[in-house]
Biotite code that builds the C-alpha atoms (Angstrom):
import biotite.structure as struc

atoms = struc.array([
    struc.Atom([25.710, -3.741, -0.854], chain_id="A", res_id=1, res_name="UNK", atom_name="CA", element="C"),
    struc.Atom([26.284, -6.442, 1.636], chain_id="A", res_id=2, res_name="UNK", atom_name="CA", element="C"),
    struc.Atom([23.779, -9.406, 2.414], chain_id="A", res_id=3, res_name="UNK", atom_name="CA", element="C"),
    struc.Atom([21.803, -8.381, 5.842], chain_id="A", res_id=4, res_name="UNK", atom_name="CA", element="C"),
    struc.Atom([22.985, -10.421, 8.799], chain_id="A", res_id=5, res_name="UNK", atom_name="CA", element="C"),
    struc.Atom([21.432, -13.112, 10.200], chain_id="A", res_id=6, res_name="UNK", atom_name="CA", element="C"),
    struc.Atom([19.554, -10.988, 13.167], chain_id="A", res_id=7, res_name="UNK", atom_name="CA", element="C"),
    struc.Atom([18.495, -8.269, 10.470], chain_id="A", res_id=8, res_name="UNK", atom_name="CA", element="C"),
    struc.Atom([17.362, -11.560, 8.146], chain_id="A", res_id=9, res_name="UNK", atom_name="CA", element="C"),
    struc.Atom([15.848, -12.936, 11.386], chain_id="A", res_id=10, res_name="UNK", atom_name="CA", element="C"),
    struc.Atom([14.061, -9.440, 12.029], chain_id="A", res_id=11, res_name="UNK", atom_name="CA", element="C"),
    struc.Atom([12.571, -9.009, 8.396], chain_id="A", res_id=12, res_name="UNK", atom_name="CA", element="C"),
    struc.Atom([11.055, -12.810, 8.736], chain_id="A", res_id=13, res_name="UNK", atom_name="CA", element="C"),
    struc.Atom([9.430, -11.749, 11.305], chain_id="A", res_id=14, res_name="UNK", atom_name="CA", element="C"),
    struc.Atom([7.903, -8.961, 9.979], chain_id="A", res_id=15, res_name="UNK", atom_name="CA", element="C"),
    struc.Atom([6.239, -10.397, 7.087], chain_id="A", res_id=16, res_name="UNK", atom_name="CA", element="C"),
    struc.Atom([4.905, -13.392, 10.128], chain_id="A", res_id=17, res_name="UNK", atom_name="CA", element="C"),
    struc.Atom([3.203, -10.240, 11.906], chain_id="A", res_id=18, res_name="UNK", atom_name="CA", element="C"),
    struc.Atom([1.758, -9.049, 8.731], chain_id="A", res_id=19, res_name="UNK", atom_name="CA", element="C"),
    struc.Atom([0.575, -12.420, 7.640], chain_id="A", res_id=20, res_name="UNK", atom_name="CA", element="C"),
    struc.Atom([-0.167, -13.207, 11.995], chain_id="A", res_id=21, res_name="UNK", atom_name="CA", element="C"),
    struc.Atom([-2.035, -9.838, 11.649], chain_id="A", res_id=22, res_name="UNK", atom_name="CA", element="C"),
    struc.Atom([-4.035, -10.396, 8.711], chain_id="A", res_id=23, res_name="UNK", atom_name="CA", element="C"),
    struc.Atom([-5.612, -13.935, 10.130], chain_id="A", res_id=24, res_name="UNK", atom_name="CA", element="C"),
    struc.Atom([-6.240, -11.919, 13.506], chain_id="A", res_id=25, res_name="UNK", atom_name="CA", element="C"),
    struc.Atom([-6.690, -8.259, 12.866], chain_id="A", res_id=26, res_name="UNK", atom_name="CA", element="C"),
    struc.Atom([-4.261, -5.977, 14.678], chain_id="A", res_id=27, res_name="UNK", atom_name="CA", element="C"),
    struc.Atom([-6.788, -5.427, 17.829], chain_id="A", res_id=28, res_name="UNK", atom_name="CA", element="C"),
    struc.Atom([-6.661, -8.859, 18.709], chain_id="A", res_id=29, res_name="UNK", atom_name="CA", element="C"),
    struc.Atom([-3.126, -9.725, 17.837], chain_id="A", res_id=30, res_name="UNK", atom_name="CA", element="C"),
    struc.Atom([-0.644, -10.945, 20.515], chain_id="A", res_id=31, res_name="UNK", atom_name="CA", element="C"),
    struc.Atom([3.039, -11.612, 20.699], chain_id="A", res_id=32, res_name="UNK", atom_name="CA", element="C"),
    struc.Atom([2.512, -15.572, 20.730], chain_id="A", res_id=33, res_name="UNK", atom_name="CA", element="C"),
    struc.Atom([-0.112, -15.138, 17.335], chain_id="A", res_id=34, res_name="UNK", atom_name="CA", element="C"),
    struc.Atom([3.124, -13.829, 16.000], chain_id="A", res_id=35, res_name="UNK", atom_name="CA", element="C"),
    struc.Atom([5.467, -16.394, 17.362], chain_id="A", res_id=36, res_name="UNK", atom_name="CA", element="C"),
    struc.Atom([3.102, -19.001, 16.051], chain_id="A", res_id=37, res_name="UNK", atom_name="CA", element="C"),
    struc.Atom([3.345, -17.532, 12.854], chain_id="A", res_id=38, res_name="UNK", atom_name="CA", element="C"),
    struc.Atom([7.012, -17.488, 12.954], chain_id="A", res_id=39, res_name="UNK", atom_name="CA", element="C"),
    struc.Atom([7.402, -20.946, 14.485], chain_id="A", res_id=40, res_name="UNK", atom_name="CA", element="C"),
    struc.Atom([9.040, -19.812, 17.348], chain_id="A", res_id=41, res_name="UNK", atom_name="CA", element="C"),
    struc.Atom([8.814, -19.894, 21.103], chain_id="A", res_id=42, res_name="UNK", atom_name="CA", element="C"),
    struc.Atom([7.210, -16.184, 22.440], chain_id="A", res_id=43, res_name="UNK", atom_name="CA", element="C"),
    struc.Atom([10.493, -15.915, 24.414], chain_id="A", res_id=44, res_name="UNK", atom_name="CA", element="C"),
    struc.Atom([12.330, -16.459, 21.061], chain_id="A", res_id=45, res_name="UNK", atom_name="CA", element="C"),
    struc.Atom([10.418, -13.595, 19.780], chain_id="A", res_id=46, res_name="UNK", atom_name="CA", element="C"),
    struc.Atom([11.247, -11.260, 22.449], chain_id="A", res_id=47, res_name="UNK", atom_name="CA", element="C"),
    struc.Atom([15.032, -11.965, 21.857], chain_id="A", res_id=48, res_name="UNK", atom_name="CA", element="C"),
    struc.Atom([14.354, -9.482, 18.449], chain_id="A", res_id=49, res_name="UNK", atom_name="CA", element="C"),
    struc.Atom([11.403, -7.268, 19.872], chain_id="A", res_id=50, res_name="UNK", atom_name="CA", element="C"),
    struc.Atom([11.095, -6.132, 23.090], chain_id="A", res_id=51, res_name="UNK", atom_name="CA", element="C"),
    struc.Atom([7.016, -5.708, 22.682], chain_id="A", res_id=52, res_name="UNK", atom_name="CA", element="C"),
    struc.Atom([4.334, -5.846, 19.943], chain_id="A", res_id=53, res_name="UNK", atom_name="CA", element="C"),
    struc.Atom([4.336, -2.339, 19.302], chain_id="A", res_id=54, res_name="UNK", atom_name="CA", element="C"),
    struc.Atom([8.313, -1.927, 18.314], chain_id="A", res_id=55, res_name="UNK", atom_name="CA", element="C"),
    struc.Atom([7.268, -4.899, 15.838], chain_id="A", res_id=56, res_name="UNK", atom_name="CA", element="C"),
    struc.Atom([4.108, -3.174, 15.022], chain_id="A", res_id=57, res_name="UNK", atom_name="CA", element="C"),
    struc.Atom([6.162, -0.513, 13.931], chain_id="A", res_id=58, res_name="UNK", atom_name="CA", element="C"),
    struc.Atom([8.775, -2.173, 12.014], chain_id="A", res_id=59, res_name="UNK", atom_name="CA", element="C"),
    struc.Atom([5.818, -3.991, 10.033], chain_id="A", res_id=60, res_name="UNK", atom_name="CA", element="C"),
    struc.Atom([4.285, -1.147, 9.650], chain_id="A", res_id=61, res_name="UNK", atom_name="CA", element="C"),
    struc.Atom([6.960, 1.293, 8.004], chain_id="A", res_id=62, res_name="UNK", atom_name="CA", element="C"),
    struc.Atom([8.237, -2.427, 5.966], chain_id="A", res_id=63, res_name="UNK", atom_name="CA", element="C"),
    struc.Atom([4.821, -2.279, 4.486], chain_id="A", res_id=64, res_name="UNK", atom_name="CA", element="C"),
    struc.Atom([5.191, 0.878, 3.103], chain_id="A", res_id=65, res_name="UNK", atom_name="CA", element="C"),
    struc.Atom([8.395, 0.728, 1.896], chain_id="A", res_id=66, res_name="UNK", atom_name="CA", element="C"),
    struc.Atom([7.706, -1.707, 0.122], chain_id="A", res_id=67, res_name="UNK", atom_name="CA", element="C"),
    struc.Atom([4.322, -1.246, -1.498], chain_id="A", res_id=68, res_name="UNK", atom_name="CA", element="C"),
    struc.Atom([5.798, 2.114, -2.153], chain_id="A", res_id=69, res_name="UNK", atom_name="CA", element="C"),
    struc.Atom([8.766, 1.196, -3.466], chain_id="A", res_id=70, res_name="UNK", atom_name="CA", element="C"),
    struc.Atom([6.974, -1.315, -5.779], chain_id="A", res_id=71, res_name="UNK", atom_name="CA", element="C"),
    struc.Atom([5.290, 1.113, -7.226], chain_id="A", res_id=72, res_name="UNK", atom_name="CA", element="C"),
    struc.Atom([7.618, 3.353, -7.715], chain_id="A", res_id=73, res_name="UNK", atom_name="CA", element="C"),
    struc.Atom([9.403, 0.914, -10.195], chain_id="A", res_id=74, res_name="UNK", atom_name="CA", element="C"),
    struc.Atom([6.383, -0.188, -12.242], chain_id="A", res_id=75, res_name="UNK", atom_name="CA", element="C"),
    struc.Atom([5.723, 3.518, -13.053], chain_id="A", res_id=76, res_name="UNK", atom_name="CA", element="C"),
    struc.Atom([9.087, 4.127, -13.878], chain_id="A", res_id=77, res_name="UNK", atom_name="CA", element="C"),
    struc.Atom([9.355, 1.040, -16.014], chain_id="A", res_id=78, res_name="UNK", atom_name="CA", element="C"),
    struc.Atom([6.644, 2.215, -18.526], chain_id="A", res_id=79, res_name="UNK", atom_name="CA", element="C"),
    struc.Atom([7.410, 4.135, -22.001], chain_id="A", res_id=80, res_name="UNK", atom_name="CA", element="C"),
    struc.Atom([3.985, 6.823, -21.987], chain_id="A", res_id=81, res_name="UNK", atom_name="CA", element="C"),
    struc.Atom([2.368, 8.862, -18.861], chain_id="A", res_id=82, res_name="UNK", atom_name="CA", element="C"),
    struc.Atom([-0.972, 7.047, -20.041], chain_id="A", res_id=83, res_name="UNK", atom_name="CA", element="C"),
    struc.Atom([0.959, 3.558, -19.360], chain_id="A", res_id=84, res_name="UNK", atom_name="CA", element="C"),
    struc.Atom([2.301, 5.222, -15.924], chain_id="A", res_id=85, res_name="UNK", atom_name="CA", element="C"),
    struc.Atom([-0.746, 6.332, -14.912], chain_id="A", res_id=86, res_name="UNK", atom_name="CA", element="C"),
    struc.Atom([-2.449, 2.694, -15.719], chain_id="A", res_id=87, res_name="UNK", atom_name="CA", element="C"),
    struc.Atom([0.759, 1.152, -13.589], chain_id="A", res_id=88, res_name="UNK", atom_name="CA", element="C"),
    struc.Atom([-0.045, 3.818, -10.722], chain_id="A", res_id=89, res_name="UNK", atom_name="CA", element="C"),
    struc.Atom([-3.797, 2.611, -10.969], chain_id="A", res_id=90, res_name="UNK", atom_name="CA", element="C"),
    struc.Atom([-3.073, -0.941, -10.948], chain_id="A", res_id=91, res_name="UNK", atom_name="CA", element="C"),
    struc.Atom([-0.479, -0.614, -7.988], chain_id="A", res_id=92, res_name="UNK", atom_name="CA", element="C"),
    struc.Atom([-2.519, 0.843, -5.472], chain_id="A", res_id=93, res_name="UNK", atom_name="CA", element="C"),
    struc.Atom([-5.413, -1.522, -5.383], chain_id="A", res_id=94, res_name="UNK", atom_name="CA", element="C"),
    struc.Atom([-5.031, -4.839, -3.532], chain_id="A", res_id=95, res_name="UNK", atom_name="CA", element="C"),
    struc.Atom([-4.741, -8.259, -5.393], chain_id="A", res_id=96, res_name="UNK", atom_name="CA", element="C"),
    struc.Atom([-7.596, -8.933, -4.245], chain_id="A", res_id=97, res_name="UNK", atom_name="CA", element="C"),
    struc.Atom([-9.381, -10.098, -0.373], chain_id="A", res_id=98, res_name="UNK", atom_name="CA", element="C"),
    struc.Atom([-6.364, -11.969, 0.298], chain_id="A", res_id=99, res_name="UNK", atom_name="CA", element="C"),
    struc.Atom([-4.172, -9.767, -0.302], chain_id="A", res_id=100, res_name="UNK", atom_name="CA", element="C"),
    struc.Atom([-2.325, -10.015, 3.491], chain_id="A", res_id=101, res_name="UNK", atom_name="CA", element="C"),
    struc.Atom([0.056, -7.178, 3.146], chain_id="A", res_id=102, res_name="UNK", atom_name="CA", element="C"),
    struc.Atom([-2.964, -4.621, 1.489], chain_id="A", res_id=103, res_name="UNK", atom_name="CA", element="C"),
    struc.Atom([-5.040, -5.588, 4.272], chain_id="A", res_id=104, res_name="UNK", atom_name="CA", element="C"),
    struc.Atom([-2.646, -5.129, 6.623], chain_id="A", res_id=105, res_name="UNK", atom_name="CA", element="C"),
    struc.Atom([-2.438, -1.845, 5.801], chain_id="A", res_id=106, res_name="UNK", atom_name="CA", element="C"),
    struc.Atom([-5.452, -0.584, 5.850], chain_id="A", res_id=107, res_name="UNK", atom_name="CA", element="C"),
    struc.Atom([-5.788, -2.320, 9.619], chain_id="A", res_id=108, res_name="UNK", atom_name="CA", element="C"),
    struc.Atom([-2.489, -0.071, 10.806], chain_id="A", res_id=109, res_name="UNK", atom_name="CA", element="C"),
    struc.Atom([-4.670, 3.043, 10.084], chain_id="A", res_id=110, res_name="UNK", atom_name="CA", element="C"),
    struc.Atom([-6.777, 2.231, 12.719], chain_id="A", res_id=111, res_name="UNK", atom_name="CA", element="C"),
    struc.Atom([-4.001, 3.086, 15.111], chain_id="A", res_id=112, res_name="UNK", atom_name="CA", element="C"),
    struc.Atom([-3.587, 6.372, 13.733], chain_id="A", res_id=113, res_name="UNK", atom_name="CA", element="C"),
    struc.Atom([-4.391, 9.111, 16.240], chain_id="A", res_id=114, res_name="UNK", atom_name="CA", element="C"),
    struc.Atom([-3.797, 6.221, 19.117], chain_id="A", res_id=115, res_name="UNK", atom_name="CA", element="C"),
    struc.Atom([0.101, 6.078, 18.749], chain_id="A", res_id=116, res_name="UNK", atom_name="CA", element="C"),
    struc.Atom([2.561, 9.158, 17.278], chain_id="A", res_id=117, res_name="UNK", atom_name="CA", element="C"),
    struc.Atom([4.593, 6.490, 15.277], chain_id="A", res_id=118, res_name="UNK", atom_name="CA", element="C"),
    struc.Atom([1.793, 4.877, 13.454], chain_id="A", res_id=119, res_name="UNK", atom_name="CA", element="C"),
    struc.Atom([0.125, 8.528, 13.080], chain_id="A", res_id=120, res_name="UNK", atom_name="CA", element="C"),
    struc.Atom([3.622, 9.159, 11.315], chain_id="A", res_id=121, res_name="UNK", atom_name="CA", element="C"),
    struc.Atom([3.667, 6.792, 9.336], chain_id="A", res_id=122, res_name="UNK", atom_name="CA", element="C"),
    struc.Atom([0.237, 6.909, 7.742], chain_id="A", res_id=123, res_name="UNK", atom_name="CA", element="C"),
    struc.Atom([0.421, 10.399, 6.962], chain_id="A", res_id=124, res_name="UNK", atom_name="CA", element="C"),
    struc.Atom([3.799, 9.308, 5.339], chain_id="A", res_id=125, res_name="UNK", atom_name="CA", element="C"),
    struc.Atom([2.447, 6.428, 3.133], chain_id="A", res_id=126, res_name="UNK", atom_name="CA", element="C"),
    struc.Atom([-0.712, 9.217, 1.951], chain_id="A", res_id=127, res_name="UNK", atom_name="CA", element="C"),
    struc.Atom([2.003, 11.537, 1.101], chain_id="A", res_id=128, res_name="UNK", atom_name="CA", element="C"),
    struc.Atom([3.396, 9.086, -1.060], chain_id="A", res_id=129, res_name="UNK", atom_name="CA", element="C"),
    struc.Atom([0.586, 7.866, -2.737], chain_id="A", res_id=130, res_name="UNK", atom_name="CA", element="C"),
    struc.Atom([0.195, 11.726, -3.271], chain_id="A", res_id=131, res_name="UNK", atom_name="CA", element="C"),
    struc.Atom([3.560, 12.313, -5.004], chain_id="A", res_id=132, res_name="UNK", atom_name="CA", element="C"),
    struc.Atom([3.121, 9.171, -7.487], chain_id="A", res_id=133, res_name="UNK", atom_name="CA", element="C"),
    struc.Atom([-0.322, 10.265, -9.195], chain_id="A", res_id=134, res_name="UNK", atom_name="CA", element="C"),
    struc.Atom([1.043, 14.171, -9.049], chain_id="A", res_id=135, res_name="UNK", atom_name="CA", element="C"),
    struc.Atom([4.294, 13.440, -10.310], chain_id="A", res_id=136, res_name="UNK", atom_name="CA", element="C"),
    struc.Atom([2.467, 11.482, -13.209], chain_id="A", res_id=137, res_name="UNK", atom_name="CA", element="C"),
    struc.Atom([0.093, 14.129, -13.919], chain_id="A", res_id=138, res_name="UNK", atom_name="CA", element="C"),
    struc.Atom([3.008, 16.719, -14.119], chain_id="A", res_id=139, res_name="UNK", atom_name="CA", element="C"),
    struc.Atom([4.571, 14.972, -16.522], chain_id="A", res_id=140, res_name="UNK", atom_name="CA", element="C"),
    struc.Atom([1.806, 13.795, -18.573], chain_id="A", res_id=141, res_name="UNK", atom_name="CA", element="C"),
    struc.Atom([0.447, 17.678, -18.694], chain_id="A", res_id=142, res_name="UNK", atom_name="CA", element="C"),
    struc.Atom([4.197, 18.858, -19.715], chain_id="A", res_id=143, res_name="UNK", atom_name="CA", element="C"),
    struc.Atom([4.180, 16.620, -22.488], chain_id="A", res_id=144, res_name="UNK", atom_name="CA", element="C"),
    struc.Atom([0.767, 17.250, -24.058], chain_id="A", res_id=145, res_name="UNK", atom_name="CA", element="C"),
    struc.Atom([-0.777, 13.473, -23.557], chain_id="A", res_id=146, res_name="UNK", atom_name="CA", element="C"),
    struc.Atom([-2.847, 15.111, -20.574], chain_id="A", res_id=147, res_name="UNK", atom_name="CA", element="C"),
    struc.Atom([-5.296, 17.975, -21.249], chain_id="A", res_id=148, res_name="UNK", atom_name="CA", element="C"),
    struc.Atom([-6.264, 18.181, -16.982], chain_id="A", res_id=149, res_name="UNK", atom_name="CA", element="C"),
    struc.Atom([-9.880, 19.387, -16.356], chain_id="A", res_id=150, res_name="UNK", atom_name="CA", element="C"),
    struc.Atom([-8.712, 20.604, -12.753], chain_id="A", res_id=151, res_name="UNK", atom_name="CA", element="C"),
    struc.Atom([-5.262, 21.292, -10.560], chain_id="A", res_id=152, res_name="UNK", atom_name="CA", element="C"),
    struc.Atom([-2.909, 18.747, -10.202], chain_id="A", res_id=153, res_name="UNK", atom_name="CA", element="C"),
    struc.Atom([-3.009, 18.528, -6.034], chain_id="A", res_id=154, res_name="UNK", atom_name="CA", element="C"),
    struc.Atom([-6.905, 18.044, -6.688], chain_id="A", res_id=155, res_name="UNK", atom_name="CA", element="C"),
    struc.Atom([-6.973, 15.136, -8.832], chain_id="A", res_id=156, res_name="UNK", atom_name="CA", element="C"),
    struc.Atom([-4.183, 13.453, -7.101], chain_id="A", res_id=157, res_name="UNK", atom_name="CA", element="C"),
    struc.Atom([-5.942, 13.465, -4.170], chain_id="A", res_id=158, res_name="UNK", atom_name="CA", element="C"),
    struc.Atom([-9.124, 12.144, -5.703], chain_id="A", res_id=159, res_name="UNK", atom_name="CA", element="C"),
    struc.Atom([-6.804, 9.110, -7.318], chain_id="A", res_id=160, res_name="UNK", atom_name="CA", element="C"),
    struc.Atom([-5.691, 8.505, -3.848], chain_id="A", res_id=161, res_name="UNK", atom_name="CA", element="C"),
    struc.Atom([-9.163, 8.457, -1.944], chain_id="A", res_id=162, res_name="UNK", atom_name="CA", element="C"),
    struc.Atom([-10.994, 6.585, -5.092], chain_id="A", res_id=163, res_name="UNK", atom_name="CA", element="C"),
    struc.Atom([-7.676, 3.478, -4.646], chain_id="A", res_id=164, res_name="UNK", atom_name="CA", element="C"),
    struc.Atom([-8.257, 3.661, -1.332], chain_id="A", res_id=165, res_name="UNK", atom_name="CA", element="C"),
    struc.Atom([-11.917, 3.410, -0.671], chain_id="A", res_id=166, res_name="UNK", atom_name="CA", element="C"),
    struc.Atom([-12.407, 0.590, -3.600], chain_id="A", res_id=167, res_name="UNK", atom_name="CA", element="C"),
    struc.Atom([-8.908, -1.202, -2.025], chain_id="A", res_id=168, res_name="UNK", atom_name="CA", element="C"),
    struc.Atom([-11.008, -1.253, 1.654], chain_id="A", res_id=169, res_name="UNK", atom_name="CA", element="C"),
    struc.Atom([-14.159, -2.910, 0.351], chain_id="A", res_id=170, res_name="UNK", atom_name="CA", element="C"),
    struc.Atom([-12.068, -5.416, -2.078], chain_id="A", res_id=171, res_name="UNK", atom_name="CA", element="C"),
    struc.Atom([-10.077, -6.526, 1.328], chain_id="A", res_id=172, res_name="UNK", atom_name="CA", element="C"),
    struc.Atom([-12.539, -6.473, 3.095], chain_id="A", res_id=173, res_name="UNK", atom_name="CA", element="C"),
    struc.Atom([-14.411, -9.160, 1.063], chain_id="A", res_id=174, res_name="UNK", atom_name="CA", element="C"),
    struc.Atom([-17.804, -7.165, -0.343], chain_id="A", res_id=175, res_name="UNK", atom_name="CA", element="C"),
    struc.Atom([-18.062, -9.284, -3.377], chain_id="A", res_id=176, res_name="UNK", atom_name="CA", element="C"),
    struc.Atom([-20.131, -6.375, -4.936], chain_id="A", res_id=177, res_name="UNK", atom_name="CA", element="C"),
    struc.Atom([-16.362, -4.572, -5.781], chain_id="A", res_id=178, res_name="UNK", atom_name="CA", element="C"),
    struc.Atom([-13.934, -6.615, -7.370], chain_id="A", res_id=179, res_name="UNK", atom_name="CA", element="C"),
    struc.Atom([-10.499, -5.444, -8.255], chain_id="A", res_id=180, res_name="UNK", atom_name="CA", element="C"),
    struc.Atom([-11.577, -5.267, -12.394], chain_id="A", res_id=181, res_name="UNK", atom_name="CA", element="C"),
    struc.Atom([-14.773, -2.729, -11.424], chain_id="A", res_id=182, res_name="UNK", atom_name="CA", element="C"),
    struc.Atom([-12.282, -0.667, -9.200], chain_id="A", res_id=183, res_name="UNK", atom_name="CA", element="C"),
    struc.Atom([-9.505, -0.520, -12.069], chain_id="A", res_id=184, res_name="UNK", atom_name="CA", element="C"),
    struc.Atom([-12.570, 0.081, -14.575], chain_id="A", res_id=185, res_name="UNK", atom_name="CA", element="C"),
    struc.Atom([-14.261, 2.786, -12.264], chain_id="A", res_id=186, res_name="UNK", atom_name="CA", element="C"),
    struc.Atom([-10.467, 4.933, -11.367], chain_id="A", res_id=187, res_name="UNK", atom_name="CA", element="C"),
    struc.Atom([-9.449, 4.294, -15.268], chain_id="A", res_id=188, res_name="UNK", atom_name="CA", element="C"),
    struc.Atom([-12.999, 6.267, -15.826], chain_id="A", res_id=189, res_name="UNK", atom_name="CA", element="C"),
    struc.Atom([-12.537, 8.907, -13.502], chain_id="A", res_id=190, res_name="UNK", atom_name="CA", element="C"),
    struc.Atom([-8.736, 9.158, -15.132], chain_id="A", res_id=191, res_name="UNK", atom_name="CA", element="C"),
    struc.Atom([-10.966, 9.896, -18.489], chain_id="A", res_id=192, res_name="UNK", atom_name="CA", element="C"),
    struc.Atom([-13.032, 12.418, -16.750], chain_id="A", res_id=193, res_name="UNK", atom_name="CA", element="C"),
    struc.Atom([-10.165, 14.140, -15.600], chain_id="A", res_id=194, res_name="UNK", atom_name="CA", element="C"),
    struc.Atom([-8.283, 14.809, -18.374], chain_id="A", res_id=195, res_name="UNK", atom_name="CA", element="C"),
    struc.Atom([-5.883, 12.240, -18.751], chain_id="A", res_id=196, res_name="UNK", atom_name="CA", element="C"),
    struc.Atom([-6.933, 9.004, -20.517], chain_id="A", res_id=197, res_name="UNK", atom_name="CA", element="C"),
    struc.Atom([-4.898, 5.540, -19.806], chain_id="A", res_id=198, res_name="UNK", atom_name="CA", element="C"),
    struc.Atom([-4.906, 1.989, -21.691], chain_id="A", res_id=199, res_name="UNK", atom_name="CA", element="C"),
    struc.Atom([-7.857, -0.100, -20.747], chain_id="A", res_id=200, res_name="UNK", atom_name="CA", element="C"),
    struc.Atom([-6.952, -3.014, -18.460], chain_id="A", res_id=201, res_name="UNK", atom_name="CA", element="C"),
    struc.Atom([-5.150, -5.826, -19.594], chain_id="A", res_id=202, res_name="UNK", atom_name="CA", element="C"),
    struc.Atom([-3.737, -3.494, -22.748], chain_id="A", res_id=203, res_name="UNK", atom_name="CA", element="C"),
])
């Protein structure tokens, strides 16, 4: 595969500014020139690679999940058991923690779901993904006897994906009541309640 050119390397640079321009601001107050500052460059710079905010909202947007996604996708794959690949789907999906710029990020583009077609897109994309991870899991935990399930598979996958979510929102959002060890304790429970027991943290 060949090395991106300099405007594509120039492009993804300043993707990761908006998401780190984005994360100081929020996404309601961002401007073109928060993301220029980011970037170090002149706004006029800046609108040599994107016409507007939105096209780089976009870009950042769709970057993000790629590559949360795609991050996930390998630690799963990477592990021997479906208890260890459930643990690394766990794990995954919950921010580092309240700083956690790109997780935050992420949970900010939501808000423009129902407000622009592309971001409504994409959202529903990144859900469906977090979807497929925990079912695909489940599947093939259940097919090879490590997972008795105490419900159907859409079911609990959804309830993995609303339980990382919810605990992922208050952990970015800085309520020092839920840290990222009670939400990996309290989704690992829930795993156990369902029917398909993973490692404890840190095992």
């Amino acid at each position: 595969m060949g090395r991106p050119s300099t405007r594509e390397k120039r492009r993804q640079d300043l993707i990761q500014a908006a998401l780190d321009a984005a994360a100081g601001h929020g996404l309601r107050q961002l401007s073109m020139s928060d993301v220029a500052n980011q970037a170090g460059l002149t706004r006029s710079a800046l609108l040599y690679y994107y016409e507007d905010l939105d096209e780089l909202l976009v870009d950042a947007h769709a970057a993000g999940n790629a590559r949360l996604g795609d991050a996930r996708d390998a630690l799963v794959a990477a592990q021997e058991t479906p208890g260890r690949m459930l643990a690394a789907a766990i794990d995954a999906g919950l921010p580092e923690g309240p700083d956690d710029t790109l997780m935050r990020s992420l949970y900010e583009f939501d808000v423009l779901a129902g407000k622009s077609p592309v971001h409504d897109r994409l959202v529903k994309a990144m859900y469906e993904r977090q979807l497929a991870v925990y079912r695909s899991v489940l599947e093939f935990g259940s097919d090879q006897g490590d997972f008795e399930l105490r419900g159907d598979v859409p079911d609990i996958a959804m309830n993995f994906v609303a339980l990382e979510d919810a605990y992922g929102l208050h952990i970015v959002g800085g309520n020092s009541l839920v840290s990222v060890a009670d939400a990996r304790r309290a989704i690992r429970l829930y795993a156990q309640q369902a029917g398909c027991p993973v490692p404890p943290p840190g095992d």
